[in-house]
Structures are given as C-alpha cells and as structure tokens.
C-alpha positions as CSV (number, residue, x, y, z in Angstrom):
1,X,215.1,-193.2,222.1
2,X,218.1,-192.7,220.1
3,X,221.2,-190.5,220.6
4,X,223.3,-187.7,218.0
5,X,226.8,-187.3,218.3
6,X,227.8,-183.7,217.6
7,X,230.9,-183.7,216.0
8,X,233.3,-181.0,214.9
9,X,233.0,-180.7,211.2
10,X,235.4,-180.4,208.7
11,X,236.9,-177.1,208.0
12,X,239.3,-177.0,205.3
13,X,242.5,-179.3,204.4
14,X,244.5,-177.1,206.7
15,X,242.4,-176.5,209.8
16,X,242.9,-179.8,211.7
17,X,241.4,-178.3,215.6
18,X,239.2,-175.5,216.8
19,X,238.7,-173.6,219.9
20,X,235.2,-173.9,221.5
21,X,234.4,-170.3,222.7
22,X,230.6,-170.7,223.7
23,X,227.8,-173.2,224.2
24,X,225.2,-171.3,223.4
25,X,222.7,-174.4,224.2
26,X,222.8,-176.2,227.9
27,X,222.4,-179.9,229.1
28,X,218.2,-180.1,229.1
29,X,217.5,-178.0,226.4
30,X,215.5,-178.8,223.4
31,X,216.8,-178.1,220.4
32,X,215.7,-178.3,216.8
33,X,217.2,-178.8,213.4
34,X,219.8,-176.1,212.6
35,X,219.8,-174.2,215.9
36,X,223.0,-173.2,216.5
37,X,224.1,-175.3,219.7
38,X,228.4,-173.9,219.8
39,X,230.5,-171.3,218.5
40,X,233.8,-172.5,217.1
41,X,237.1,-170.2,216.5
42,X,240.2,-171.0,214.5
43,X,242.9,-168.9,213.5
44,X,241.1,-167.6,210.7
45,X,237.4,-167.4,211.3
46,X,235.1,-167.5,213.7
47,X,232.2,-170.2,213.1
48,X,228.8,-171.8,214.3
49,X,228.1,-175.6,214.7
50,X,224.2,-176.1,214.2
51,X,222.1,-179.0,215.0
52,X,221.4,-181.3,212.6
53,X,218.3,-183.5,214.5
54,X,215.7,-182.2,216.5
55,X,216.0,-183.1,219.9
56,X,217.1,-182.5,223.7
57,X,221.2,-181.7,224.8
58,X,221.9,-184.7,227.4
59,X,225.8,-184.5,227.6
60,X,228.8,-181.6,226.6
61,X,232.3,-184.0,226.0
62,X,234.0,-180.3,226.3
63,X,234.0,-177.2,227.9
64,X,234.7,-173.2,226.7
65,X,238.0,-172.7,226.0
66,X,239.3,-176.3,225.1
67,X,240.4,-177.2,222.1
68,X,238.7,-179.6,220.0
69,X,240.1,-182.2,217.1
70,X,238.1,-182.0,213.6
71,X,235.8,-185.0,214.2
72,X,235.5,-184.9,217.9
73,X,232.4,-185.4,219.4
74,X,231.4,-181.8,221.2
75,X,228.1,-183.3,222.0
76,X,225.5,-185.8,222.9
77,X,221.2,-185.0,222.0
78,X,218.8,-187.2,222.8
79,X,216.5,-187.8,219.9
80,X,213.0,-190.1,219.2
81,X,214.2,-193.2,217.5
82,X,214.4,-196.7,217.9
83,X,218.4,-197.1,217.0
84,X,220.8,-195.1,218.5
85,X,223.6,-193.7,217.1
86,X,226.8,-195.8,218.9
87,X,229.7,-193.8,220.3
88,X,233.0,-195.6,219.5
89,X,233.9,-194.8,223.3
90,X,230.6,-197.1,224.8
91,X,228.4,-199.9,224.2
92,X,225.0,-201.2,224.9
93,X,222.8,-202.8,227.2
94,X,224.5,-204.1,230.1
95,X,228.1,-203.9,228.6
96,X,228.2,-200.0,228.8
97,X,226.7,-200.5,232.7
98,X,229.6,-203.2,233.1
99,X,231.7,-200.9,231.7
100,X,230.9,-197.5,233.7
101,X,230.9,-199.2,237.2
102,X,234.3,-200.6,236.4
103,X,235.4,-197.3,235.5
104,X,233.6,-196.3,239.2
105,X,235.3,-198.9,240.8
106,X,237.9,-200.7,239.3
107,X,238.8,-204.3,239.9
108,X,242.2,-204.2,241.7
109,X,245.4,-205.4,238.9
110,X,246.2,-208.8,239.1
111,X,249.5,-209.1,241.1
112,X,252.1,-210.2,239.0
113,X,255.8,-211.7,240.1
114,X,258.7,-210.7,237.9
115,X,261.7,-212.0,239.1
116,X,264.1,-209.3,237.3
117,X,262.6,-206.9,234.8
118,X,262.5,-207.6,231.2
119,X,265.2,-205.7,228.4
120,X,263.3,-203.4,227.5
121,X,261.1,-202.2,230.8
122,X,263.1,-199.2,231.3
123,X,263.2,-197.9,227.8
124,X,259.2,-198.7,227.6
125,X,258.6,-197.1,230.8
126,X,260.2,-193.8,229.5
127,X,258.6,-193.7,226.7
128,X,255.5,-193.9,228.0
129,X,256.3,-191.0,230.9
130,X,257.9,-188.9,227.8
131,X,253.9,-189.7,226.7
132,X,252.7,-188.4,229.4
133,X,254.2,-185.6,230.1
134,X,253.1,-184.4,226.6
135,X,249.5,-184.4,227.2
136,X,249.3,-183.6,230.7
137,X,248.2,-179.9,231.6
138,X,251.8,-178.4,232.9
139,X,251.8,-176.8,236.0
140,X,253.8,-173.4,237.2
141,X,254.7,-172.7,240.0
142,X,252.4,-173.3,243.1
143,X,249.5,-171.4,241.9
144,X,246.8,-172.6,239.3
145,X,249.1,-172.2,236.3
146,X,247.9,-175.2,234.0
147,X,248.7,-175.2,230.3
148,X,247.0,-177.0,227.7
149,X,249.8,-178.8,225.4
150,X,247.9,-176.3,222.5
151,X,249.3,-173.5,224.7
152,X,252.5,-174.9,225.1
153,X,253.3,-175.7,221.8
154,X,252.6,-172.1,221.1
155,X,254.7,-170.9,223.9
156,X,257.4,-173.0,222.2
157,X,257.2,-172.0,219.1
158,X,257.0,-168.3,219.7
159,X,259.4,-168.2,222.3
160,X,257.6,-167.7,225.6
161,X,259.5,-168.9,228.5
162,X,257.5,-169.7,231.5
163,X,257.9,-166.5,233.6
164,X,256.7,-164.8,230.7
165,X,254.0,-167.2,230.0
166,X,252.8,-167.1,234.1
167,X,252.6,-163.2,233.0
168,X,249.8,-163.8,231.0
169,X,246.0,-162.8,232.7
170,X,243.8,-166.5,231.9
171,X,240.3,-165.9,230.8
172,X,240.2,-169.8,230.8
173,X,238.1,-171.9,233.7
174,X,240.2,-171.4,237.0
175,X,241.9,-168.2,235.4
176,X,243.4,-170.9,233.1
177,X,245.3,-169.2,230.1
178,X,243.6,-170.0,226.8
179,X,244.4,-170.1,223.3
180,X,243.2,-166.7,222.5
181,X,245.3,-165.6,225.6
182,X,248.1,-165.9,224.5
183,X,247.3,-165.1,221.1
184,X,246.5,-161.3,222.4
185,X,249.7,-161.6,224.7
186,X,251.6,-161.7,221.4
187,X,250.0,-159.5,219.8
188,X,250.6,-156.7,222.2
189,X,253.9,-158.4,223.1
190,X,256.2,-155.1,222.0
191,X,253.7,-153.3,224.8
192,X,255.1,-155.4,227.6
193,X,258.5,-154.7,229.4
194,X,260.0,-157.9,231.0
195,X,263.0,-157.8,232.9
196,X,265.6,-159.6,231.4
197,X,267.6,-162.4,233.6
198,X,270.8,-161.2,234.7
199,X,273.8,-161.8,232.5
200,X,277.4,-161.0,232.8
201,X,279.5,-159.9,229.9
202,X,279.9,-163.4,228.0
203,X,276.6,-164.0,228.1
204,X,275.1,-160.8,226.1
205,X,274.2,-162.1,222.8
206,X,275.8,-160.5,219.3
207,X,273.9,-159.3,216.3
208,X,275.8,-162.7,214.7
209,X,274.2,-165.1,217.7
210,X,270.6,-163.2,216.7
211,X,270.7,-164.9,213.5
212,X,271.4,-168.5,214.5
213,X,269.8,-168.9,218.6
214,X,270.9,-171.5,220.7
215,X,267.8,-173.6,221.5
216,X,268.3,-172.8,225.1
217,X,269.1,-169.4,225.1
218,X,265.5,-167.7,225.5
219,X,264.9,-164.4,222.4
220,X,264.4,-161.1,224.3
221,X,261.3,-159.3,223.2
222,X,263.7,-156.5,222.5
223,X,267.1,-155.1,222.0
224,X,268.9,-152.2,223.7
225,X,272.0,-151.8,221.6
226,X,271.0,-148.5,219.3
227,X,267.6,-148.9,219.7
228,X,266.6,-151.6,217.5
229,X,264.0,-153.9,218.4
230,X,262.9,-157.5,217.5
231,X,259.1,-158.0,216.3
232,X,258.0,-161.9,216.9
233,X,256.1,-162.7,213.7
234,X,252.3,-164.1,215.0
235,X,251.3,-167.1,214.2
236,X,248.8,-165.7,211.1
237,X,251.9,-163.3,209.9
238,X,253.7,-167.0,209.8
239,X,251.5,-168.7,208.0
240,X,250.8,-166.1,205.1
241,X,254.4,-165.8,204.8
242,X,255.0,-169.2,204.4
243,X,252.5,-169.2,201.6
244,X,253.4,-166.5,199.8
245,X,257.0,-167.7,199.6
246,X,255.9,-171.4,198.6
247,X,253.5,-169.5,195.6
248,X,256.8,-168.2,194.5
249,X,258.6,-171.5,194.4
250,X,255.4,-173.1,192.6
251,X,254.4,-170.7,189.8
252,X,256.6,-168.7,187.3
253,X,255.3,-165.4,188.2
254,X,254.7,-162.4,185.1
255,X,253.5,-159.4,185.4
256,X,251.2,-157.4,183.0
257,X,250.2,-153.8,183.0
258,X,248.0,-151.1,181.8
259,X,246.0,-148.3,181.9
260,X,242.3,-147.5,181.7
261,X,240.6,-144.5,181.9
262,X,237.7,-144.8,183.4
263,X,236.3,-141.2,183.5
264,X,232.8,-142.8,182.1
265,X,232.7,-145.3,185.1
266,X,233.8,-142.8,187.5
267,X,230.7,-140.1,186.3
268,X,228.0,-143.3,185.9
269,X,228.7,-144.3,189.8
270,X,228.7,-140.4,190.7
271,X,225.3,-140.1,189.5
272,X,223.9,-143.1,190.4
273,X,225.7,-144.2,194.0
274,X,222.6,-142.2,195.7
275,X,220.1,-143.8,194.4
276,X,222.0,-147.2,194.9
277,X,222.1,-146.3,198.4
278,X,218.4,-145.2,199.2
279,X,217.0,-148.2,197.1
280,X,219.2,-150.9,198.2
281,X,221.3,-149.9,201.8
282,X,224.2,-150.6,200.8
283,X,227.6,-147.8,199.4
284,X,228.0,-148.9,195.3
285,X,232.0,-148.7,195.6
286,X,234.1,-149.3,192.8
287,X,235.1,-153.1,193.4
288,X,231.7,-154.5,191.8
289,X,232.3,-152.3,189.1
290,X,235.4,-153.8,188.4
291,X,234.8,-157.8,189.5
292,X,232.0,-157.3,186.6
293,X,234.6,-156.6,184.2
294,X,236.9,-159.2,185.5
295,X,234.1,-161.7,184.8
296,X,233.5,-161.0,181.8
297,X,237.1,-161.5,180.8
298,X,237.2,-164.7,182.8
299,X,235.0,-165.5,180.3
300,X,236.7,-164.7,177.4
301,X,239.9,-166.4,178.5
302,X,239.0,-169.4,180.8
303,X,242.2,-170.6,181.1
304,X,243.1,-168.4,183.9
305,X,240.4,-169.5,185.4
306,X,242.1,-172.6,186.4
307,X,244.8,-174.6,188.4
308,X,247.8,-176.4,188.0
309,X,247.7,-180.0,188.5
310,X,251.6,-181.6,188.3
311,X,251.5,-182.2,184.1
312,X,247.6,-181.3,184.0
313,X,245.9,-178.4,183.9
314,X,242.0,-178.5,185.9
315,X,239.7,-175.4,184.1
316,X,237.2,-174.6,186.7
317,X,233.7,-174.2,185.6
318,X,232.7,-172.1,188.1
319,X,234.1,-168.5,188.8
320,X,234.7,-167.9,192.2
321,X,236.4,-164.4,192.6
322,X,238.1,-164.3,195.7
323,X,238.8,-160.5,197.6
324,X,242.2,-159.9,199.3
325,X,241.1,-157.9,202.6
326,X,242.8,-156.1,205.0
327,X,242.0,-156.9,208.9
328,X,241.9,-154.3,211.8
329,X,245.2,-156.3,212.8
330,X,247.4,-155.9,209.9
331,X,246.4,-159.2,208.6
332,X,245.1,-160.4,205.2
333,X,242.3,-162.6,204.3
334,X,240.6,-163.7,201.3
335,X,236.7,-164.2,201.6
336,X,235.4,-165.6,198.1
337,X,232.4,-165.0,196.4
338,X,231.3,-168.2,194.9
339,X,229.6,-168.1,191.5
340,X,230.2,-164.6,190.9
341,X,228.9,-165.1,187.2
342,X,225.6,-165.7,188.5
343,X,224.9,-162.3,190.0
344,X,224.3,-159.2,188.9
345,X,225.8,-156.1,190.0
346,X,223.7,-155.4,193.0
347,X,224.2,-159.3,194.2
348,X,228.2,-158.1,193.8
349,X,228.1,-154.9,195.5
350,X,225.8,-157.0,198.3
351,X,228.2,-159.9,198.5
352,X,231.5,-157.5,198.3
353,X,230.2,-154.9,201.2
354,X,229.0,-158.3,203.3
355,X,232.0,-160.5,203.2
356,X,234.2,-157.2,203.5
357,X,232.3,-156.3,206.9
358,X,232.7,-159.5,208.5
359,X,236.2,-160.1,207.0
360,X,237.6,-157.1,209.1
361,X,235.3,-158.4,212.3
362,X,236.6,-162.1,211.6
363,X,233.3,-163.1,211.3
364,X,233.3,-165.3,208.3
365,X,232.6,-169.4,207.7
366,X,235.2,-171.5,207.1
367,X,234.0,-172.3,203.9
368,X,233.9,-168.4,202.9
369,X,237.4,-168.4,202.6
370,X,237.8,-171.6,200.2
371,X,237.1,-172.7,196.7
372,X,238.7,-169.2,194.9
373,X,239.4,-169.6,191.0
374,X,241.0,-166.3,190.7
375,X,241.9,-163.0,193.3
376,X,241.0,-159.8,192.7
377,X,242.9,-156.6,195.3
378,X,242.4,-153.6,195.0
379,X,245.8,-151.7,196.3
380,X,244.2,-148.3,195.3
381,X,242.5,-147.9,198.6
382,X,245.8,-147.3,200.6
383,X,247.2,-145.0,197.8
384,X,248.9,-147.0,195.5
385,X,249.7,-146.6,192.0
386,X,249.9,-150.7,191.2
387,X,252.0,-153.3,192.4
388,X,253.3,-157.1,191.6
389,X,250.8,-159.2,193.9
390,X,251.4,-162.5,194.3
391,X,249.4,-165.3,192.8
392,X,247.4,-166.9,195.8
393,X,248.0,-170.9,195.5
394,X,246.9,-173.1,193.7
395,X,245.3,-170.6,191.5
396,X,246.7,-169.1,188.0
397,X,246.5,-165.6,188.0
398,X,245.7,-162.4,190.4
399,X,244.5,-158.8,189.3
400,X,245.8,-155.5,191.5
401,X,244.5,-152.3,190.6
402,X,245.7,-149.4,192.0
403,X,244.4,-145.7,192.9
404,X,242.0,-143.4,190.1
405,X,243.7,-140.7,189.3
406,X,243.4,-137.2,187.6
407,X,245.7,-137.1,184.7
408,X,245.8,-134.9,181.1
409,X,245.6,-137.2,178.1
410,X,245.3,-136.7,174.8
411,X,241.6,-137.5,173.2
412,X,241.2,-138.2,169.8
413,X,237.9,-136.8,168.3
414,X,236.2,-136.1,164.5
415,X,237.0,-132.2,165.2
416,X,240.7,-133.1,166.1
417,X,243.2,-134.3,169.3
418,X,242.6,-132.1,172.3
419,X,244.2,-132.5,175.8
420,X,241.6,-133.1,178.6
421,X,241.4,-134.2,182.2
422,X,240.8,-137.9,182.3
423,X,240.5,-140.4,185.6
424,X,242.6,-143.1,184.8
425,X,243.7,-146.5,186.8
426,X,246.6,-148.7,186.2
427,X,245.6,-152.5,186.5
428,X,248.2,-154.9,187.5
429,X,248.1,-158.7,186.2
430,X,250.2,-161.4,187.8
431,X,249.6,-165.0,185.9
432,X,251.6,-168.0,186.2
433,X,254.1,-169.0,183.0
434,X,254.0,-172.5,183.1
435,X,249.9,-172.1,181.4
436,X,250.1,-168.4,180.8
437,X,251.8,-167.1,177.7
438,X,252.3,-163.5,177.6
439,X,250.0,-162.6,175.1
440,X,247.0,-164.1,176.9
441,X,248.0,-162.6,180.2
442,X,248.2,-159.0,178.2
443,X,244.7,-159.3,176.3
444,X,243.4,-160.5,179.4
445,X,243.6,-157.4,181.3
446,X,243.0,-155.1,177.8
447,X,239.4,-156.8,177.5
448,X,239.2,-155.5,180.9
449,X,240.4,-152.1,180.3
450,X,238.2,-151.9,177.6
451,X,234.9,-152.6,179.4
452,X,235.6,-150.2,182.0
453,X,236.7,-147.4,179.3
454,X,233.4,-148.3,177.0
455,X,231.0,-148.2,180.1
456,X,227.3,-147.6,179.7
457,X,226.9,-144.1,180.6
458,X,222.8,-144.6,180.5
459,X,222.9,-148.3,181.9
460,X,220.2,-148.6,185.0
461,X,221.1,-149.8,188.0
C-alpha cells in the first residue's frame, strides 16, 4: 500500500494561502482520479482541488475554515502500491511508531543544573514568547473568542479593535470567526453603529489628525462633524488600487481615439441574435463582435501583443484577451480567454457569456484570471461615452469602448453626400510609450474601426 499527499497547489505568483471552505470527500471514502475531494477560496476566486490517484481518504491535516499555505498537505489517500509517498513530517517502519508513542508519552527532559543563566537567556526567552504569541489563536474575553493570526492580521490592518472584532457572528467551528467573517463584517461595516469610547474634549480627533493616525488611537467607522463619513477601503479595493497606481509608475500611458460607425454590425446582430439564441442558448451580445475585431488587429500589429521585460521586449505568441468585469460588489476582475485566435465567433460569444456568469458569482479558477496578453472593457454598458483605462500590468495596451449611439453623419454616396442616422461607438486605446509609438497605437484601433464599419451584412452565423 502506498500513500498520496494532497497538497494545496499553486495558484498564481501572488496567491501565497487559501481558505478551505468544504470537504466535500470524508475519511473512508474511495475516491478516484480527478474527483473533487475540497473546495478552496481566495480573495479572488473560488476553486476545486481534485484527486490525482485513485484511492481511499485515510487522514484530513485541516479542517473547514482554516487557512492553508500553497504547498500544504490538505490530505492523506491510501492508494495500491508498493512505495509510499513519504511525508516530510514521519518516517517508516518502526521509527514513525518510535516516533508517535513519544509524541503519546514523552520521555520526561533531562534535568539540567545551571548555576546562573547565560547572557543571552532572557533576550532568547522573549523572543521566543514574542513567537508565540504570534501563532497562537488569541483569546477575548471569557467566552470562546479565538482568532486565527489570518484574522488578526486582518483586524490589524483594517482597523478592527477587539470590541469590534468580538461583534462579529463566527460561522467558524465553536462559533469561531473566519476569514470570510470578517471579510462580510467589512463589507457591511458602514451598516453597523458602534458606540464610540468616551472622550473628553482633547481627545476628539481633527480633520488634520485624520490624515496622519496615531497607531494607538483606534479610526471610527464614522464621523459626526457635518455629516461626513469615512469608508475603510476592503482588502480587494486595496489591492486593485495598488495596482493600478503601480501600472502608472511602470508604463508611459497614451491614449488614442476614434470613432466607428457600426450601423452594419448593429443591423447584422438584430437579425441574427434570434437565431443565435434558439440554435446555440446562449444571448449574441456585442463583446464577441468586437474581441473578433480586436484579434484580427492583434494580428496585424503584434507588438501590442506583448510585455515589457526591463531593456527587452517578450512578443507573446499566443492571444489571450482578457475581459475587465464588474462584480455584484463593486469590484473588478479580469477572467481571460486563452487562445482567443483559435475560436470562432460562437466559441467567443460561449467563452465571454461563461467566464462573465461566473465572474460576477466568483466562481472562476485561479488560472482563469492569468496569462492575459491584452484587455478589452467595454465602459458602454454603464453609459459611457469612452474613457482613459488603465493598462493592466505587465501587459502593453488596453481597448475601452464606450456606449452605441444614434448620431446624424454625413454619408458619401455616387448620387451625392446626404445626412443620415448612423450608430456609432467611440473606441478608446491606452498603449504604453516606452514600445508604442503613436502611429502604431492610432492604426491599431483604425484597423479595428474599419472591420466593424466594413462588416458582412450576409456573413452566417
């Protein structure tokens, strides 16, 4: 017999832990290759680990609701075999027997005589209760407030003090508060009245202390003076800031414009969408439409299909189009559709109405939201005209495009210029300066404009 270890995999450079939410498989079952044995959650996406060997679940290192390092072992499954696979943390044969009834029992310390303590015993013996302190579960208060040192550095760094924190309802094991706890507490934080401690005259904070806290001075949720009130930033608002302002310190953003009319792409989708929708069961929007035309000018001009390497300049082969969403929560995610060259127009519209769904129901794979060559948004859906996005790192360049519109343009015909009704759309490109000159970056988007303008009124679907 021979034994698995089910480890946490890898999940992208920046995700370094997960949250186990559910075993979904329990000591004594059998299970076989690529039955889904956890579900995972990060701050991102929500995920499955699967089973790679056929066998039967004999141990579970953790339980729902802890948190678990990238390369942790989750799980132990027996398998047929005649070498089994070691666990750093036992041995064989009689050793790991040796080894488990000493951790049963073990052998009393060896008494040993100092006769004054050494230099440094006090400074070592601080350091390692300093140690301890940090990993051990904190307890408030004399009920069964325990905090995991992941919900304490979170509590830290968002500014929960622990009344606030014992406010919190735990969905954890022994009403424990979780990671998702007290990521919902902060989200409906501004819901929440808590009485502030009582304070005499010197001790109200100014609008000039707001701006520079003293570390031991705890943030109110909220402000009385004129009604103003302070919104804590979550940790996911954080993190996209942080990118977005270390994308401007990388790349020298430029912006192009212009506009298409699409009037012929607007009446092919009218008269087709129906029939798209009967044969296939999915809604024929107008983002397909338009990824096909960003492909094709990918194509054309494959340097912005590409990233900066310090002096060097990496030209991707493949043309992963990745599609800024909007979540339920405010929040913004980028699922990418790998090898978007490779599929037609109803593999797009699939892919696009899929990773769009579970975007918005944080559904999607770690690797679903890695790997992009170039971003495509499409600001039109919440009214806009066009706007400057920002390139998302460590690509070179990011298309907006904003609402269709009505408009009166002039047409140019054999008979003569005449003024008709036309549906036009502005499309927004920001590229990066360093690779980017501005006459690529402008042609770009016009071999865009122009396949959208010259559409196929006849093509099939």
């Amino acid at each position: 017999m021979a034994k698995h270890l089910l480890k946490l995999p890898k999940m992208g450079e920046s995700v370094v832990e997960a949250t186990l939410t559910k075993w979904l498989k329990e000591v004594g079952d059998t299970v076989e290759v690529d039955d889904i044995i956890v579900e995972i959650s990060t701050d991102k996406v929500d995920s499955d680990v699967p089973s790679e060997v056929s066998g039967v679940l004999v141990e579970k290192k953790f339980q729902e609701n802890d948190v678990v390092q990238v390369g942790q072992v989750m799980a132990v499954i027996q398998t047929e075999g005649e070498a089994p696979e070691m666990d750093t943390e036992t041995q064989g044969g009689e050793e790991m027997i040796t080894q488990r009834e000493e951790m049963i029992n073990p052998p009393p310390p060896p008494s040993i005589e100092l006769s004054e303590p050494t230099p440094d015993f006090e400074k070592v013996s601080q350091t390692v209760t300093e140690a301890i302190e940090m990993v051990t579960p904190t307890s408030v208060g004399s009920g069964n407030a325990f905090y995991s040192p992941l919900v304490k550095s979170i509590a830290k760094a968002e500014g929960i003090s622990e009344q606030e924190l014992a406010t919190i309802k735990g969905s954890g094991k022994d009403s424990r508060v979780t990671k998702k706890d007290i990521l919902s507490h902060l989200k409906n934080r501004n819901d929440l009245t808590i009485a502030p401690p009582e304070t005499t005259p010197k001790e109200i904070l100014s609008d000039a202390d707001l701006s520079a806290p003293d570390p031991k001075v705890e943030k109110p949720a909220s402000t009385a003076g004129g009604g103003d009130q302070i919104i804590e930033m979550g940790r996911m608002a954080k993190l996209t800031a942080d990118h977005m302002i270390k994308s401007k310190q990388t790349s020298a953003h430029v912006q192009s414009f212009i506009e298409a009319d699409v009037t012929r792409l607007w009446d092919w989708r009218e008269k087709v969408k129906n029939e798209f929708m009967l044969r296939e069961g999915e809604k024929l929007t107008f983002t397909p439409l338009i990824i096909t035309a960003l492909i094709k000018a990918l194509k054309e001009f494959p340097l912005l299909n590409s990233s900066v390497e310090g002096d060097r300049i990496r030209q991707k082969k493949a043309i992963n189009i990745g599609m800024a969403t909007a979540m339920a929560d405010g929040n913004l995610i980028v699922p990418v559709i790998k090898n978007a060259d490779h599929l037609n127009l109803v593999g797009l519209a699939k892919a696009v109405n899929d990773l769009a769904q579970r975007a918005r129901s944080q559904q999607l794979k770690p690797e679903e939201v890695q790997e992009g060559t170039f971003t495509f948004t499409n600001i039109g859906n919440f009214g806009s005209l066009t706007g400057t996005p920002i390139i998302n790192q460590p690509q070179v360049g990011i298309i907006a495009v904003g609402v269709i519109r009505k408009m009166p343009a002039v047409i140019e015909t054999a008979q003569g210029d005449s003024i008709a009704i036309r549906k036009k759309m502005i499309i927004s490109h920001s590229f990066d300066h360093r690779i980017i000159n501005g006459a690529m970056g402008g042609q770009f988007i016009k071999s865009m404009a122009d396949y959208l303008e010259n559409w196929d009124i006849n093509r099939p679907i």
